[in-house]
Each structure stands twice: as structure tokens, then as C-alpha cells.
N, C-alpha and C positions, 0 to 999 in steps of 0.2 A: 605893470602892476597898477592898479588900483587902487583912489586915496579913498580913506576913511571920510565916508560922508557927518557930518555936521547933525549932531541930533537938534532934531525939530520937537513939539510940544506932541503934536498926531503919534510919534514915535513911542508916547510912553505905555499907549494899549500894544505893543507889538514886538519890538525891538529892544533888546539889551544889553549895555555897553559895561563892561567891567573894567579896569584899569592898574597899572601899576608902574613904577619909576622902578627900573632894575637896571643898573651897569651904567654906561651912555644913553639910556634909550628909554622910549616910555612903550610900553605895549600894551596893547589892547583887545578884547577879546569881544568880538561881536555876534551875537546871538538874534533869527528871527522866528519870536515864540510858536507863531505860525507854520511854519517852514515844517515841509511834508520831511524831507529826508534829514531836520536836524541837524543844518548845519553850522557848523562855528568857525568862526575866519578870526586870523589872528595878525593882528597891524602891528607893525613895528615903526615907531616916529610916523604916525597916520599913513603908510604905506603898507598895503596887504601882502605880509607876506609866506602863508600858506592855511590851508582850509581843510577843514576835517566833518566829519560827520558824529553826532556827541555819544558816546562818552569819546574823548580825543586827549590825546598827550603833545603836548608841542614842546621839542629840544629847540633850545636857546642858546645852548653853549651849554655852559656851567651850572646851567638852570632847567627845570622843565618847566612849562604852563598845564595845568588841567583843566579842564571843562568837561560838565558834564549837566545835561537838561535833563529833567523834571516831568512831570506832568502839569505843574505850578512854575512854572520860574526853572531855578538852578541848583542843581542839587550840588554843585561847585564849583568853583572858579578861583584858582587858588595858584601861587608859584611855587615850586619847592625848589631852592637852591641845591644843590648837592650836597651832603652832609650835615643841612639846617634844618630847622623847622618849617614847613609852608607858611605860607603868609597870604591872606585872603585879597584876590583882587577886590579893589571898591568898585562899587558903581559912581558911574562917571553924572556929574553934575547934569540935570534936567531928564532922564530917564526916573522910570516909574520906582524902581528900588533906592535911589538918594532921596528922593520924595516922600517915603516912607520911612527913609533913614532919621530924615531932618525931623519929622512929625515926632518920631520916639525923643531925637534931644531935643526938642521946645516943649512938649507935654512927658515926660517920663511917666506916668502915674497913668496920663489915659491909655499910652502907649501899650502899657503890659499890662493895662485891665482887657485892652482890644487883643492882646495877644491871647490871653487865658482864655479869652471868650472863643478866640479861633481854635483853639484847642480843645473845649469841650465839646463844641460845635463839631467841629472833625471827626472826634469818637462817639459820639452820638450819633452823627448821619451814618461813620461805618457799621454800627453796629444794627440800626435799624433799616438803612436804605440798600445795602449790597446784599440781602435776602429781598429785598423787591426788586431790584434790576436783574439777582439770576430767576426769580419769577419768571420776568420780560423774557430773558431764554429762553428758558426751559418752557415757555407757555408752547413754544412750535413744535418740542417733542412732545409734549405732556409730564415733564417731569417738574416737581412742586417742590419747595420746602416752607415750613412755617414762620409768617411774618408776623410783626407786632402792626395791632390793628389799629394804626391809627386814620383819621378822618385822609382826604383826600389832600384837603387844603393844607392839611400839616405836612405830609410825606411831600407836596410840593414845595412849600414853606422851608423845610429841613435840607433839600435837594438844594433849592440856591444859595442857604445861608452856606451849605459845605462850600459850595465853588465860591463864593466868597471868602471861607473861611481860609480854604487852599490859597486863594490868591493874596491873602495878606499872610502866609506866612511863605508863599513864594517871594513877594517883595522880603521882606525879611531875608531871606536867602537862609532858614531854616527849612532842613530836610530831614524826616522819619520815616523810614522805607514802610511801616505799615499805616501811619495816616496820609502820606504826601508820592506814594506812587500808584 
């Protein structure tokens, strides 16, 4: 088996650690955002001991683990005891989602001004930029539908602020199947 590598700082563009104290043990659930086939390995006391491909259920005993990737982050990561409530893994200290955790309790105010902003930002790129990407499509059949005509530099502009917008409410480990997949 294989130990659980040591997050580094390079880690926090790629790699995502979730955590939790359950029974004797601590377990951990490790995510690489890049990773073609999606997969999530699951440590028990920093020992790997078994690998799934996401959405995945992992038995524990008396417990399950879920996980489950995003197109942004994690759409969840979560324990559910048997007969309880789940209970949300955290992210683990120096990845990119406790970074963003810490930021909202030492600023609360800018926190959830940058979160609304992510969210209108979101519904706005949906509504105006996925009639110009099936454009991009459909340009190869020829089939069209009508887009809102903005300048070039904006429909750029609106393009990166979404992938931005997505990835701070991926940190967040906020998921809405119609802005966040």
C-alpha cells in the first residue's frame, strides 16, 4: 500500500485533500483535478487503501465515504454514518479549498460579496456564452442559433470571469448542477 504524500504549496492548482476523524482512524480522500479518468483514493491513517473512479462510494464499516468531482472542484465529499446525518469531509490544511475556507473567516463580508459576485457572474456567462460555444458547433454543420451581440472583448472578458467564477465556488465546495456542471 501506499502512504499518503504530504501536500506541498504547487499542489493547491491540482490536487485535493478532504478529511475526516471517524472511529480509530482518520481518513482521507484524495482528488487529482487533472486526472483524465477521475480518480479518488481513499487513505486510511495516511495509508491508501482503496481507489475508485468519481462519483465513488467507499464502505468503512459502519460508515460510507462519498466523493464525487465537478467540473470546478467537488461536487462532494462527504461521510455518512449509517443511520446519521453526513457530515462534510474538510479540506485538509495548505490545499487550495482551506485557503479559501480561511479567507471567508478572516474577511466574512468580502467573502460573500466575492461569492455573489461568483454567482452572477455564473448566470450571466450561462445565459449569454453557451449560445456562442454551440455557435462554435454548430458552425461545422451549419446549424446557428441567436446570440446576444456583444463586442468581442466582453464575450472574452465574461469567458474567463465564469472559469474564475466556477473555480471560487469549486473552492467553496458549492455545487448547482445547472451553473457548476
Amino acid at each position: 500500500m501506499s502512504a499518503l504524500r504530504p501536500s506541498k504549496f504547487s499542489d493547491i492548482f491540482w490536487r485535493g485533500l478532504y478529511g475526516v476523524d471517524y472511529g480509530d482512524a482518520r481518513y482521507v480522500v484524495e482528488v487529482d483535478f487533472f486526472g483524465i479518468k477521475e480518480r479518488v483514493r481513499l487513505y486510511r491513517d495516511d495509508r491508501l487503501v482503496e481507489e475508485g473512479s468519481s462519483p465513488v462510494s467507499f464502505d468503512i464499516g459502519d460508515a460510507t465515504i462519498e466523493a464525487a468531482m465537478a467540473l470546478n472542484g467537488m461536487k462532494t465529499a462527504r461521510l455518512i454514518p449509517h443511520g446519521q446525518r453526513p457530515r462534510p469531509l474538510a479540506p485538509l490544511p495548505g490545499t487550495a479549498e482551506d485557503r479559501r475556507l480561511s479567507f471567508g473567516r478572516k474577511h466574512p463580508v468580502a467573502s460573500m460579496l466575492l461569492a455573489a459576485a461568483a454567482w452572477i457572474v455564473l448566470a450571466i456567462a450561462l445565459v449569454t456564452q453557451i449560445p456562442n460555444l454551440l455557435n462554435s458547433i454548430g458552425y461545422l454543420t451549419g446549424w446557428s442559433m441567436p446570440t446576444v451581440g456583444f463586442p468581442e472583448w466582453l464575450n472574452a472578458f465574461l469567458g474567463i470571469a465564469g472559469i474564475l467564477a466556477g473555480l471560487d465556488r469549486g473552492l467553496r465546495m458549492k455545487h448547482n448542477p445547472l451553473l457548476d456542471d
